[in-house]
C-alpha positions in Angstrom: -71.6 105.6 -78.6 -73.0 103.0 -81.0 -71.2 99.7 -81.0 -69.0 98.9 -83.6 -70.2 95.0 -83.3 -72.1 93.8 -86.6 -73.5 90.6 -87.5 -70.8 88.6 -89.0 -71.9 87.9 -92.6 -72.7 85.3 -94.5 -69.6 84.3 -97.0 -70.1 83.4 -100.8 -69.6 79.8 -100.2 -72.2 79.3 -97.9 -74.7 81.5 -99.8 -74.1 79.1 -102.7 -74.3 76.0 -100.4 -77.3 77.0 -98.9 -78.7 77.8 -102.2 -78.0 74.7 -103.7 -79.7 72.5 -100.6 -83.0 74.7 -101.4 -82.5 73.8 -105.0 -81.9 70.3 -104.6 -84.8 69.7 -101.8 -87.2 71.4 -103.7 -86.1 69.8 -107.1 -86.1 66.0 -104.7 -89.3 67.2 -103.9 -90.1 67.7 -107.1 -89.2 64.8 -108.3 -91.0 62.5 -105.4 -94.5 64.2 -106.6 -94.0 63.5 -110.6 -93.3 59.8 -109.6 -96.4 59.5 -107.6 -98.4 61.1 -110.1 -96.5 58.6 -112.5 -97.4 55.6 -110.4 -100.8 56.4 -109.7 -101.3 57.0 -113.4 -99.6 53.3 -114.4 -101.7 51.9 -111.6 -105.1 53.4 -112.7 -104.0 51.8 -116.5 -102.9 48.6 -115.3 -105.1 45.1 -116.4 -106.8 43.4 -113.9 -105.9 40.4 -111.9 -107.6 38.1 -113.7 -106.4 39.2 -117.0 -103.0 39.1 -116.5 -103.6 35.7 -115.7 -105.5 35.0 -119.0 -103.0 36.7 -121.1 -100.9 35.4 -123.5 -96.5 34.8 -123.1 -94.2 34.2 -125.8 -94.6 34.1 -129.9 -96.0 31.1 -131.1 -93.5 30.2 -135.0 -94.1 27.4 -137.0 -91.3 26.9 -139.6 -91.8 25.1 -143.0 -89.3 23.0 -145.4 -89.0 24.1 -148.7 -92.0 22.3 -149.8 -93.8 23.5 -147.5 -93.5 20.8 -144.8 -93.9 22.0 -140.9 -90.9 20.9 -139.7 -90.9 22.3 -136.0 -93.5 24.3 -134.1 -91.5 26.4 -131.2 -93.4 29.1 -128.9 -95.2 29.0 -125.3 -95.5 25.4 -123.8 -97.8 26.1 -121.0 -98.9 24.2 -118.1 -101.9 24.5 -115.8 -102.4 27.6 -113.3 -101.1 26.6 -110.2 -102.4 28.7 -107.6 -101.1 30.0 -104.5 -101.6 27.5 -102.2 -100.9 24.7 -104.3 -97.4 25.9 -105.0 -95.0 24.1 -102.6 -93.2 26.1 -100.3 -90.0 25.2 -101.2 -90.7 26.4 -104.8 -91.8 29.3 -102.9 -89.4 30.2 -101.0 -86.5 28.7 -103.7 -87.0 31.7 -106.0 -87.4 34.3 -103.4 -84.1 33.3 -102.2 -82.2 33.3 -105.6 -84.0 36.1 -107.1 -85.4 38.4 -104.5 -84.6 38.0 -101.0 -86.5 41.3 -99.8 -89.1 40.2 -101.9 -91.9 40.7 -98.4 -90.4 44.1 -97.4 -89.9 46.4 -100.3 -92.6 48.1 -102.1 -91.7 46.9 -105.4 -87.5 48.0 -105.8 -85.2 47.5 -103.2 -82.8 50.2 -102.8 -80.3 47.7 -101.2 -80.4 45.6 -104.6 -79.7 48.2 -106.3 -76.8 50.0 -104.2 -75.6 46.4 -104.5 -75.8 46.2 -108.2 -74.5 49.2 -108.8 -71.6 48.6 -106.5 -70.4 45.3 -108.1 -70.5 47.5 -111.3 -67.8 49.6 -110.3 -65.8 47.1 -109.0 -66.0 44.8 -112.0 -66.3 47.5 -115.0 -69.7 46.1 -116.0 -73.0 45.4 -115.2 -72.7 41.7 -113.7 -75.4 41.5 -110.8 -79.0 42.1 -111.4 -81.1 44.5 -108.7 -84.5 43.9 -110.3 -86.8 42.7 -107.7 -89.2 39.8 -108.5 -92.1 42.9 -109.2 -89.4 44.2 -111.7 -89.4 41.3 -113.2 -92.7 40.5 -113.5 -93.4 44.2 -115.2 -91.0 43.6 -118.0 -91.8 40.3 -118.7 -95.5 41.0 -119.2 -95.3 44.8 -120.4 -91.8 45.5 -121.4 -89.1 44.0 -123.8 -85.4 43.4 -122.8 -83.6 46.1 -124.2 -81.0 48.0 -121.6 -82.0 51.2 -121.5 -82.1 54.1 -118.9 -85.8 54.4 -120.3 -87.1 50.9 -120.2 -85.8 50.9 -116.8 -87.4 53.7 -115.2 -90.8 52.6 -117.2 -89.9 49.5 -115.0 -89.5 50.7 -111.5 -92.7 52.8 -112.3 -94.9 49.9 -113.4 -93.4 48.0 -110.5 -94.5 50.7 -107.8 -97.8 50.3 -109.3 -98.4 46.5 -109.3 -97.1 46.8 -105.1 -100.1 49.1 -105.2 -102.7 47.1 -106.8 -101.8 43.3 -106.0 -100.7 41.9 -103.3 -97.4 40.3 -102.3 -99.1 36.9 -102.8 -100.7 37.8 -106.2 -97.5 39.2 -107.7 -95.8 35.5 -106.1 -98.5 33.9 -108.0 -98.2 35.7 -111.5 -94.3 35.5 -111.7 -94.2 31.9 -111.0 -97.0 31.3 -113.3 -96.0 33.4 -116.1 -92.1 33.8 -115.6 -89.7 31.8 -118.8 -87.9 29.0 -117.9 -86.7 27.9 -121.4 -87.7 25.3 -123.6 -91.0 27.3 -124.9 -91.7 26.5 -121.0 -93.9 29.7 -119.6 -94.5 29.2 -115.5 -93.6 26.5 -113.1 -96.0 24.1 -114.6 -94.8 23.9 -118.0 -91.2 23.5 -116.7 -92.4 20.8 -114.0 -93.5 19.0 -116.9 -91.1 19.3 -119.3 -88.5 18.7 -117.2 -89.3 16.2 -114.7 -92.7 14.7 -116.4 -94.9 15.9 -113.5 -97.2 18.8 -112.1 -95.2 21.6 -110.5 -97.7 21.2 -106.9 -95.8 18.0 -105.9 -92.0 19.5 -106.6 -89.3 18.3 -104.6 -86.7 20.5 -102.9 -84.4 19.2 -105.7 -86.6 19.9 -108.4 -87.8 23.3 -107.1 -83.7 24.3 -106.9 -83.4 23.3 -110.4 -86.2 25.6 -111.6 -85.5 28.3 -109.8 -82.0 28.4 -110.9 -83.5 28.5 -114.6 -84.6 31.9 -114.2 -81.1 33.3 -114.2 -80.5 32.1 -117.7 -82.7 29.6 -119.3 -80.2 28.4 -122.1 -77.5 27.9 -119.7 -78.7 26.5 -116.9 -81.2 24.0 -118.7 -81.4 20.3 -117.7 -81.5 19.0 -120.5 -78.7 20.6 -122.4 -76.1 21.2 -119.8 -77.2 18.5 -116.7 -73.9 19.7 -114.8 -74.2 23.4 -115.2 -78.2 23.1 -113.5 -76.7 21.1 -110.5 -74.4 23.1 -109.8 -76.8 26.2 -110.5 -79.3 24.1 -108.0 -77.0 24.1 -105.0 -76.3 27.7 -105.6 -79.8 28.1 -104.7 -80.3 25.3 -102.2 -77.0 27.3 -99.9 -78.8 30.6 -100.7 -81.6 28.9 -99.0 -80.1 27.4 -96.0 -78.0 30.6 -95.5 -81.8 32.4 -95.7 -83.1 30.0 -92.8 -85.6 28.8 -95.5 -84.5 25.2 -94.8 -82.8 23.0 -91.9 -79.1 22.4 -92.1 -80.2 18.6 -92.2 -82.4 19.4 -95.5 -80.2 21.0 -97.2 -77.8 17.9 -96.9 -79.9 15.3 -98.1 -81.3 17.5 -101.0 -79.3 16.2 -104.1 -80.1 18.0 -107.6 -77.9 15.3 -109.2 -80.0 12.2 -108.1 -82.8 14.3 -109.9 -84.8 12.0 -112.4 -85.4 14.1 -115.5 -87.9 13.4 -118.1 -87.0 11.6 -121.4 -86.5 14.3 -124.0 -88.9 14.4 -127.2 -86.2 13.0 -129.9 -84.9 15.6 -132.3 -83.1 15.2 -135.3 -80.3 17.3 -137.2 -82.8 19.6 -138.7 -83.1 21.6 -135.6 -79.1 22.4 -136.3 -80.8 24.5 -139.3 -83.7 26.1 -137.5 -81.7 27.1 -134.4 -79.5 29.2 -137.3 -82.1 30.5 -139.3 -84.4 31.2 -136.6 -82.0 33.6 -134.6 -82.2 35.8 -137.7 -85.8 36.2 -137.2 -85.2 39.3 -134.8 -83.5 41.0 -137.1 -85.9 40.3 -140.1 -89.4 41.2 -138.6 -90.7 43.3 -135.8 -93.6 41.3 -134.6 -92.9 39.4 -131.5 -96.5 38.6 -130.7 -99.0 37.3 -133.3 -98.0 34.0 -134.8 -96.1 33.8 -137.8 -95.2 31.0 -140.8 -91.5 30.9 -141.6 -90.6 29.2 -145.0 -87.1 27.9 -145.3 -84.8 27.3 -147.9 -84.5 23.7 -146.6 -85.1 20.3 -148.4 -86.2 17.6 -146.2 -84.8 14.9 -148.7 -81.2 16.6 -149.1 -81.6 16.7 -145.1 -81.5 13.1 -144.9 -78.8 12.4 -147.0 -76.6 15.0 -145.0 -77.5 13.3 -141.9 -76.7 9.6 -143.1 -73.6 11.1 -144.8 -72.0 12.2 -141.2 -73.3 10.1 -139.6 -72.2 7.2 -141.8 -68.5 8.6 -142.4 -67.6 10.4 -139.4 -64.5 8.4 -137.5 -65.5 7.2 -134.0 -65.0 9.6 -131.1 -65.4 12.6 -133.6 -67.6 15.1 -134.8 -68.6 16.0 -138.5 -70.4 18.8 -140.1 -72.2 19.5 -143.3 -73.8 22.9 -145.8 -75.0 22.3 -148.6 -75.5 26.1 -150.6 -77.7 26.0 -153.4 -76.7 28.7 -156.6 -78.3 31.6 -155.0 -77.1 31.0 -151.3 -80.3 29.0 -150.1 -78.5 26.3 -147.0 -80.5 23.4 -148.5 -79.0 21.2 -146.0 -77.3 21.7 -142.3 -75.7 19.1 -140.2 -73.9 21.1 -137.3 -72.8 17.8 -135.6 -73.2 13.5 -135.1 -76.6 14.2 -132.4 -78.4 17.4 -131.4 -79.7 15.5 -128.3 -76.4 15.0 -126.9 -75.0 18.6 -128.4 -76.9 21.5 -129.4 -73.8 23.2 -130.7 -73.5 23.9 -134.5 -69.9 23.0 -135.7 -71.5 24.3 -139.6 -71.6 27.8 -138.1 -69.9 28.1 -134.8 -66.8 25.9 -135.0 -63.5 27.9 -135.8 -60.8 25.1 -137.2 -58.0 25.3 -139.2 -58.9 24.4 -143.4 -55.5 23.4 -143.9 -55.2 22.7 -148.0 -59.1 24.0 -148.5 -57.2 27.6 -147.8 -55.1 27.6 -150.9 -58.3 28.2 -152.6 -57.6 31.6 -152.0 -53.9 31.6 -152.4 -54.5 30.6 -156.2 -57.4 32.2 -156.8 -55.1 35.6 -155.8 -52.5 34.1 -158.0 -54.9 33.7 -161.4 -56.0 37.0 -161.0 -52.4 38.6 -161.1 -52.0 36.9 -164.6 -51.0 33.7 -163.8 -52.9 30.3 -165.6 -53.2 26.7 -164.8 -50.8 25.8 -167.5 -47.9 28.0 -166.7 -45.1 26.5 -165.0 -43.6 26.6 -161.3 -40.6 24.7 -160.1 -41.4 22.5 -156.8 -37.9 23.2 -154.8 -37.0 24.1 -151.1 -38.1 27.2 -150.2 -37.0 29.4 -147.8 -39.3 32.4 -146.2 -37.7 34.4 -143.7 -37.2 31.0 -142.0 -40.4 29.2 -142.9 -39.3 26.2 -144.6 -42.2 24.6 -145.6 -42.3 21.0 -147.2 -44.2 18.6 -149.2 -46.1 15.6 -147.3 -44.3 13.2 -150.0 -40.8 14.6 -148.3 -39.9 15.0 -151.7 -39.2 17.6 -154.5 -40.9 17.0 -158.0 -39.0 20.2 -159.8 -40.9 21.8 -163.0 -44.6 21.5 -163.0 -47.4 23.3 -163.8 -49.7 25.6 -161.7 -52.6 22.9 -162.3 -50.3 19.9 -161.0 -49.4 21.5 -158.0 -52.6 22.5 -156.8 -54.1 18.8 -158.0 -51.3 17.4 -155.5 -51.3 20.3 -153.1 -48.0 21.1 -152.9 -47.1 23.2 -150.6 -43.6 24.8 -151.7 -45.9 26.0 -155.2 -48.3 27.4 -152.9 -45.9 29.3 -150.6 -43.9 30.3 -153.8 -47.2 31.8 -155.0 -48.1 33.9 -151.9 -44.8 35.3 -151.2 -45.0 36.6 -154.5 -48.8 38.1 -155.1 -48.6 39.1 -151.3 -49.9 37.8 -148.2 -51.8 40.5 -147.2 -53.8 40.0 -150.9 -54.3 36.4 -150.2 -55.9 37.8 -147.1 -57.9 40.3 -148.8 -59.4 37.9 -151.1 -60.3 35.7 -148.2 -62.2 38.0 -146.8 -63.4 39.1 -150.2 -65.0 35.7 -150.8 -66.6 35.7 -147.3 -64.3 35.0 -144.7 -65.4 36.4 -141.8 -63.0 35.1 -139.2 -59.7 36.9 -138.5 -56.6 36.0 -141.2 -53.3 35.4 -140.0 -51.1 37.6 -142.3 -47.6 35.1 -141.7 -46.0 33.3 -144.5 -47.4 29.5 -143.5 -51.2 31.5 -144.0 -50.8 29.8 -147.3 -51.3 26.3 -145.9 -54.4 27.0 -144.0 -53.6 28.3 -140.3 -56.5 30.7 -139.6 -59.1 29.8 -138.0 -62.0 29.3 -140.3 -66.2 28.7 -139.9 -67.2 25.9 -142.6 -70.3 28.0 -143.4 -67.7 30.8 -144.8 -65.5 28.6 -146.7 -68.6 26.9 -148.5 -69.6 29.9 -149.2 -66.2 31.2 -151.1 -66.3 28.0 -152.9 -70.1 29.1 -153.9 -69.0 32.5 -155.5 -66.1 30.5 -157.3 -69.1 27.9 -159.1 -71.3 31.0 -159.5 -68.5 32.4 -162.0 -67.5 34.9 -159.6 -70.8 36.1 -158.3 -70.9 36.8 -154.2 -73.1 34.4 -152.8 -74.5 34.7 -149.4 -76.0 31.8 -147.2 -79.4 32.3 -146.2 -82.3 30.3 -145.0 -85.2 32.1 -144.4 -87.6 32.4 -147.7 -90.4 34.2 -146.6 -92.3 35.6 -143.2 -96.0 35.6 -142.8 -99.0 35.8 -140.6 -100.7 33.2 -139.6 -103.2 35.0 -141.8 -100.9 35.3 -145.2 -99.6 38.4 -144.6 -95.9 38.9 -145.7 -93.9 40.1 -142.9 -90.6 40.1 -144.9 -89.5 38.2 -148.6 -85.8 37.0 -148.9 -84.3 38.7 -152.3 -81.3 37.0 -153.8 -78.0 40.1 -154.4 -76.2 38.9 -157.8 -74.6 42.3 -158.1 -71.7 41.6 -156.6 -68.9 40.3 -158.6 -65.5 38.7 -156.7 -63.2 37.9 -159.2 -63.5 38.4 -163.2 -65.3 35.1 -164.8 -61.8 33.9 -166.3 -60.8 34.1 -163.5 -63.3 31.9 -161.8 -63.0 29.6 -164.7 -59.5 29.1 -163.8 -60.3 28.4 -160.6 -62.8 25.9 -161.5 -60.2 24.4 -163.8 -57.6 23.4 -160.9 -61.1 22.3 -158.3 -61.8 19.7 -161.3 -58.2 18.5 -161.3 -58.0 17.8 -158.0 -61.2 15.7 -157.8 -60.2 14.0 -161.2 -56.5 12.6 -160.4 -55.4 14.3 -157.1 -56.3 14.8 -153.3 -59.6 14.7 -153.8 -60.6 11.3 -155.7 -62.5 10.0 -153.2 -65.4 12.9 -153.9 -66.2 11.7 -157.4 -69.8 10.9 -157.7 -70.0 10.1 -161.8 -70.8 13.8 -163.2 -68.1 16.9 -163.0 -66.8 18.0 -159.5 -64.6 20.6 -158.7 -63.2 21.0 -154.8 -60.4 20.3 -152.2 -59.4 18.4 -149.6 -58.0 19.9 -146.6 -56.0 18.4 -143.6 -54.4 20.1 -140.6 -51.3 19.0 -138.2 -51.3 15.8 -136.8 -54.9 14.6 -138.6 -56.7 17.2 -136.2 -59.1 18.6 -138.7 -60.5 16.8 -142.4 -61.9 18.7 -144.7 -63.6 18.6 -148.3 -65.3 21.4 -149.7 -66.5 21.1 -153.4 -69.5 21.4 -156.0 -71.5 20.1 -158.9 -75.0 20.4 -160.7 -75.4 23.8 -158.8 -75.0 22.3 -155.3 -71.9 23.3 -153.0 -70.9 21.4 -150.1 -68.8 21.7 -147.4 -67.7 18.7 -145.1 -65.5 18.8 -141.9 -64.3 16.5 -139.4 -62.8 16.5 -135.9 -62.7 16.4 -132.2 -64.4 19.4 -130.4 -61.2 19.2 -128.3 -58.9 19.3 -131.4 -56.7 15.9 -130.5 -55.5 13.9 -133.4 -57.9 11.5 -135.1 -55.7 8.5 -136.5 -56.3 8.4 -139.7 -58.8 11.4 -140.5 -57.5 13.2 -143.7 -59.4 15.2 -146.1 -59.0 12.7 -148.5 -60.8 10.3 -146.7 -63.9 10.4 -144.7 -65.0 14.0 -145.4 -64.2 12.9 -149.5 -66.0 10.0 -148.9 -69.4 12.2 -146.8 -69.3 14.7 -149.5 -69.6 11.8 -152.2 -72.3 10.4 -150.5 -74.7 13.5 -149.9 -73.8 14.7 -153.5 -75.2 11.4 -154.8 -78.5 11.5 -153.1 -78.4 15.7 -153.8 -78.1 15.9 -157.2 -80.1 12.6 -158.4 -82.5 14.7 -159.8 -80.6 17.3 -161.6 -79.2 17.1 -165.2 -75.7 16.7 -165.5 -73.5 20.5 -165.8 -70.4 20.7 -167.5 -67.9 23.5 -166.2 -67.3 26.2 -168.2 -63.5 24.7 -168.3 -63.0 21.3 -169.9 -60.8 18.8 -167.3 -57.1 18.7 -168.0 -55.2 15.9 -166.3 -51.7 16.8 -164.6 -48.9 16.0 -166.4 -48.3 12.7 -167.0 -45.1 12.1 -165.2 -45.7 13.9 -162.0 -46.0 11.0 -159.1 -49.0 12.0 -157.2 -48.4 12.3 -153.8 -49.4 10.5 -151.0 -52.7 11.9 -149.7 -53.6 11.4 -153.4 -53.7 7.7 -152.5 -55.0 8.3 -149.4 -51.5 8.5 -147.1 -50.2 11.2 -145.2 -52.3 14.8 -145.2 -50.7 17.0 -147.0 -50.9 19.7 -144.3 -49.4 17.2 -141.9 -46.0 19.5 -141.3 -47.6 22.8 -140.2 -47.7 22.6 -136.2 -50.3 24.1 -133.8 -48.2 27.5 -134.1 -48.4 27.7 -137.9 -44.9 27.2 -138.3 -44.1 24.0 -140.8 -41.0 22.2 -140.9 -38.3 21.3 -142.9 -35.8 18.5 -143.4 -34.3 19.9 -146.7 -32.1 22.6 -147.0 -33.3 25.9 -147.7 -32.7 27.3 -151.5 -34.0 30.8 -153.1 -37.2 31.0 -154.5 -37.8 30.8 -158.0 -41.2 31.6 -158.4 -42.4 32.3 -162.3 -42.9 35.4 -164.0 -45.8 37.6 -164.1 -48.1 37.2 -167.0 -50.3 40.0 -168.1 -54.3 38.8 -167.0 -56.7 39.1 -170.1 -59.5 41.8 -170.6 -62.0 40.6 -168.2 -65.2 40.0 -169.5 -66.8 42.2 -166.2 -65.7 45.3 -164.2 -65.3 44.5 -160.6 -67.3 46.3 -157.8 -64.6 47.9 -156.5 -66.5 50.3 -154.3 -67.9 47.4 -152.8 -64.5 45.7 -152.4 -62.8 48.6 -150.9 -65.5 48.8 -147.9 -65.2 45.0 -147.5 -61.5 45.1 -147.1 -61.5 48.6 -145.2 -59.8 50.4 -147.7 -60.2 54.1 -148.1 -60.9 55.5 -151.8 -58.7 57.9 -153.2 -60.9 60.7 -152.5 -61.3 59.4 -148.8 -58.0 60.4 -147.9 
């Protein structure tokens, strides 16, 4: 009798199993063979030795004033080709340490550097270790741009399999450290021996060589010369890496000391590298050569330049900082002062700073206020007011009663002002903010009206722009032109006058009220002899001055502070930033005919005492605290704010299209 015995068979699961082995081994196969096909075919296409050393790093830019003036030359700085031998060891074995430990045992990417990398991703949530190997490296800086992308890194791991195959470990040591950027325009150890520490990279220190090698991480941060502690303390990152490496004794990596480093005496700059550093960090986003050479003309004039300088320099209390723009009609920055010294900070307070405007914000509280219908000459009582517990006062600690609009803001009072934004809105005194060009986030409480959001003086020069421009948008810009080295236009700045903010009466108004203030209130101290309209601006405790204002086609804003926001005794807007903004306007407008505003000046009413800012006292911001919240020593009394007045016909439609996508409003048919 046959047995009844089979073969146990094979179940579903472990068909499917053994299935999907054979597909995955033949599709890792696979995938092994199209790499080296891939690597032999980016090996067979690679450039000599000897003309990767030849070859060219970095985009050489020369930028011009507006007359046409070179006014810095930035790109490749380098020095001479130090070979192999000639680099010190401890440069040597400095970078392999920091940047690629494994550098003499992988074939060009080191799968532990990258399990690593990938590891400290997931813990973290983001990418904030590097695996590229020195080879890595070395391909993208010579054949492949920066972008992080799945495909410029495989492109990398391929080109780096392919140098391993053509160079040695020596030559690809040799290339990196002779082409690799260590900031500054400095291109290989060379350049950045020089630079920084006036001498030839073959006779580096231990010190030194930690200090470059650190660079490589990130230039801008880790620089010498504008952060000393940050490269220290980057340099005995490296020097521990080493010792921990067995690169150096115990007893050498004691007495190496990256602080007792002697660096080289820095080229002197001036302020007008503030400008270039702005306008030059456009370029990316202008052109698309990053290669040949190219011209940039600038919006800049050397002389107004000057002036700004002296003006802040000349002005600015002791133990502060200042800042100046200056916007011509169209937007063109025809002068930038982003701080006191660019040697001893690099950082712009024109563009980067966020302070509080104080009083400069009610530009936009009345400027909401004229367009719902009110005018200069209508009148406002000046009483306690009482905002869902905001009681804000006056710096005078007194009550004037009936004035008009024009008087108040002349003497910025702040009960008028808050009066005025409870009743047109906060969230429209927001809106117009950002209409005119704040870019900054808007606090939406009631003490908003007094200047408590954080502000960039760039932006707020700019609202004051599209005020003297009738109600036109204007928009900052710097960079004119593009070119070749050869004349050929890469890109050609066009001025936008299509966009239109407020009605022109509306503007006029506006203008109106900037004029009073200069004329008899806050803002005396800016007069220069011709019309000026603008407004002084002081936050709690004297921590911020500003004065923003125009005339003759120029607008310029002026602020002043501590980068640490503590008091200044005695800075108001009133004062010094009055007093820098007279001085540059002098010197700016010499040569332009005098322009009358479209509004004629009409002095506040005779009987009103100016208060004391007006004759240069207590800022008239001084009661709002670092919350926002002000303070009152009055009792609180209903509002009375005036009645609405029907605006006039405008003279132009508004963009509202435009508007709407500014504010992120949805149009009617959007819903």
């Amino acid at each position: 009798m046959a047995s009844t015995r089979s073969r146990p068979q094979t179940g579903p699961v472990r068909r499917t199993l053994v299935r999907l082995f054979k597909i995955g081994a033949f599709g890792t196969l696979g995938a092994l063979v199209a790499l080296v096909i891939a690597v032999f075919i980016a090996m067979a296409s690679l450039p000599g030795y000897g003309e990767l050393k030849s070859s060219p790093n970095g985009q050489m830019v020369r930028v011009h004033a507006a007359d046409g003036t070179v006014i810095v030359s930035l790109g490749p700085s380098y020095g001479q080709w130090i070979p192999y031998d000639r680099i010190p060891e401890t440069m040597r074995d400095a970078m392999i340490a920091t940047e690629d430990r494994r550098f003499f045992m992988h074939p060009g990417v080191d799968p532990v550097g990258i399990a690593r990398s990938g590891m400290v991703r997931i813990e973290r949530g983001r990418w904030a270790q590097g695996g590229s190997t020195i080879t890595q490296q070395l391909a993208r800086n010579i054949f492949l741009t920066n972008t992080r992308t799945f495909a410029r890194k495989f492109r990398e791991i391929i080109l780096a399999l392919a140098m391993e195959r053509k160079f040695s470990k020596r030559e690809i040591l040799e290339l990196y450290l002779n082409r690799v950027y260590f900031g500054g325009g400095a291109y290989g150890i060379d350049a950045a021996s020089r630079k920084f520490f006036g001498h030839s990279a073959d006779r580096l220190s231990l010190g030194e060589a930690a200090i470059i090698a650190g660079l490589v991480k990130a230039p801008s941060n880790y620089s010498p010369t504008a952060d000393a502690d940050a490269a220290v303390d980057r340099a005995k990152v490296v020097i521990a890496l080493m010792r921990e490496q067995d690169k150096i004794s115990a007893r050498e990596a004691e007495e190496a000391n990256p602080a007792a480093v002697k660096l080289a005496p820095e080229p002197k700059q001036n302020s007008v590298r503030y400008f270039t550093d702005w306008a030059l960090a456009q370029l990316d986003t202008l052109i698309d050569e990053t290669s040949e050479p190219v011209e940039v003309w600038t919006t800049l004039d050397l002389s107004m330049q000057r002036a700004a300088d002296a003006a802040i320099r000349q002005n600015t209390p002791a133990g502060s900082q200042g800042a100046l723009v200056a916007l011509d009609r169209g937007g063109e920055v025809r002068a930038m002062v982003g701080g006191r010294d660019y040697v001893s900070s690099i950082y712009n307070r024109a563009t980067q700073a966020q302070r509080q405007p104080g009083s400069a914000f009610k530009l936009f509280v009345y400027l909401a206020a004229l367009e719902a219908g009110h005018k200069p000459e209508d009148s406002v009582v000046d009483e306690p007011v009482d905002i869902d517990g905001w009681r804000p006062r006056n710096s005078s600690g007194r009550f004037n009663g009936t004035m008009d609009i024009r008087s108040a803001f002349a003497f910025s009072i702040n009960t008028v002002a808050a009066k005025l934004g409870s009743e047109v809105g906060f969230d429209t005194i927001a809106d117009m903010a950002r209409r005119f060009g704040i870019t900054t986030a808007i606090d939406r409480h009631p003490s908003m009206v007094l200047g408590t959001s954080d502000v960039r003086l760039i932006d707020m020069t700019r609202a004051f722009a599209s005020v003297a421009q009738k109600g036109v948008a204007v928009t900052p810009y710097g960079i004119v032109k593009v070119t070749t080295s050869k004349g050929d236009l890469l890109y050609e700045h066009q001025v936008d006058t299509s966009r239109v903010l407020v009605a022109p009466y509306v503007a006029a108004q506006m203008t109106d009220l900037l004029q009073t203030a200069v004329n008899t209130g806050t803002g005396r101290a800016a007069q220069i002899g011709r019309p000026v309209a603008g407004k002084t601006g002081t936050t709690s405790s004297n921590k911020d001055g500003w004065f923003v204002g125009f005339s003759s086609g120029i607008t310029t804003g002026v602020w002043m502070g501590r980068d640490d926001a503590k008091a200044v005794p005695g800075l108001q807007g009133g004062r010094a930033p009055a007093q820098a903004f007279a001085a540059f306007m002098r010197a700016a407008v010499v040569k332009r005919p005098d322009e009358a505003f479209d509004t004629e000046v009409t002095l506040p009413e005779w009987q009103l005492e100016p208060d004391d800012e007006a004759y240069y006292g207590s800022p008239d911001e001084s009661f709002v605290d670092e919350n926002g919240v002000a303070r009152s020593d009055a009792p609180p009394r209903d509002d009375a704010g005036p009645d609405d007045q029907p605006p006039p016909e405008p003279e132009q439609q508004l963009d509202q299209q435009w508007l709407n996508g500014v504010l992120g409003r949805q149009r009617p048919d959007e819903g």
